[in-house]
N, C-alpha and C positions, 0 to 999 in steps of 0.2 A: 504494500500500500504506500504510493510516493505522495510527500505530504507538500504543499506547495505554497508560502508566505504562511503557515501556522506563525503563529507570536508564540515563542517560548523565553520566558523571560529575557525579554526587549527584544529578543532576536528571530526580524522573519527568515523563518527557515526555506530553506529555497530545495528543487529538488537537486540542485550540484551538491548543500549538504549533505543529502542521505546518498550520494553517490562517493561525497568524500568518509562518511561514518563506515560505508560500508565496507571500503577498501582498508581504513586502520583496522576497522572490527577483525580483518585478513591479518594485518600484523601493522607492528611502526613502519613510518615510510613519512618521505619530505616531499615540500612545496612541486619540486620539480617532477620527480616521475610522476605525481599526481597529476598535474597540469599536463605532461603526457599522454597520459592515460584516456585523458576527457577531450583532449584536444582544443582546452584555455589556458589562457595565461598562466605564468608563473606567480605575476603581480595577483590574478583574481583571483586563487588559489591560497593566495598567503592571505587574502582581504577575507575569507571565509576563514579560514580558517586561526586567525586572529577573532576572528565575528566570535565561533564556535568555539576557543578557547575561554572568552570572556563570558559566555555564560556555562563554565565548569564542563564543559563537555569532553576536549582534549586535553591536552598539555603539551608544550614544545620541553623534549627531556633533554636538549639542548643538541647545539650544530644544526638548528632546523629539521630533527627529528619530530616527528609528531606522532602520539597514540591517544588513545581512546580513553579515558577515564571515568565517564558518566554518559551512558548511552540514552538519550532522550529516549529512542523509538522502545526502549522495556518499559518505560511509563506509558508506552500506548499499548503497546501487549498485556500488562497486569490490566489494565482498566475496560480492555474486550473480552480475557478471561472474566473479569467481576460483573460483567455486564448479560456474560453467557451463563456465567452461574446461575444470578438474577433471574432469569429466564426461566430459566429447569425448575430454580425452587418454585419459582411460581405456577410451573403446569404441573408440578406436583403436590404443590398443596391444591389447587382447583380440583383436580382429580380424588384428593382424601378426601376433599368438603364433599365432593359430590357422592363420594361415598358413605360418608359420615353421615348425610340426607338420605340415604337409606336409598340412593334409585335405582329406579326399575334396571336402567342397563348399568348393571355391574361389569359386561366384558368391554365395555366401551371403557371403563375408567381402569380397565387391568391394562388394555393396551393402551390409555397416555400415560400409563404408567410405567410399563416397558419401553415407549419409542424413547420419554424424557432419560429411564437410566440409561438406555443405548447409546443418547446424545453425550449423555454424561462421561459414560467410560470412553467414550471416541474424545472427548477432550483432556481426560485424564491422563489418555495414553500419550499425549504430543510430545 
């Protein structure tokens, strides 16, 4: 999912960041093969990555080395885990309520009961 001028504290993230996050998340690596890589500047490359430093993301561990230290895009991972959990509890309690009301179709509420843990253990397993 490429995220394009999100504001992460002060800083719009563009998608050349998550193309530079993606390549330290590979290992350390400087201004230039990066700018390589992408086929932009040397200068734009250090402008981002200056940007990305200042709000805790990288760190230059010196000689223009740069790595990864605070990966924004896990704060968007936990938060569509918490979001899918949300989900599951919720067709699963609807499914207990419905059961708890005594209704007539019981195998209706067995299987949204079984598809939510299906969902479940398929995100478990990631």
């Amino acid at each position: 999912m490429s995220i394009q001028n999100q504001s992460v504290m002060g800083l719009d993230r563009k998608e050349i960041d998550d193309k530079i996050l993606n390549e330290l998340h590979e290992g350390r690596n400087v201004p230039s093969n990066l700018a390589d890589e992408f086929g932009v500047s040397r200068q734009y490359i250090q402008q981002r990555l200056k940007l990305l430093e200042a709000a805790n993301y990288v760190e230059n561990i010196g000689r223009g080395v740069y790595e990864i230290i605070n990966d924004p895009r896990d704060e968007r991972a936990v938060d569509d885990t918490r979001a899918d959990v949300s989900r599951i509890c919720h067709s699963v309690r609807a499914a207990l309520t419905a059961l708890e009301d005594e209704s007539p179709n019981i195998e209706t509420c067995r299987s949204e009961l079984e598809d939510a843990l299906e969902e479940c253990d398929a995100r478990t397993s990631r």
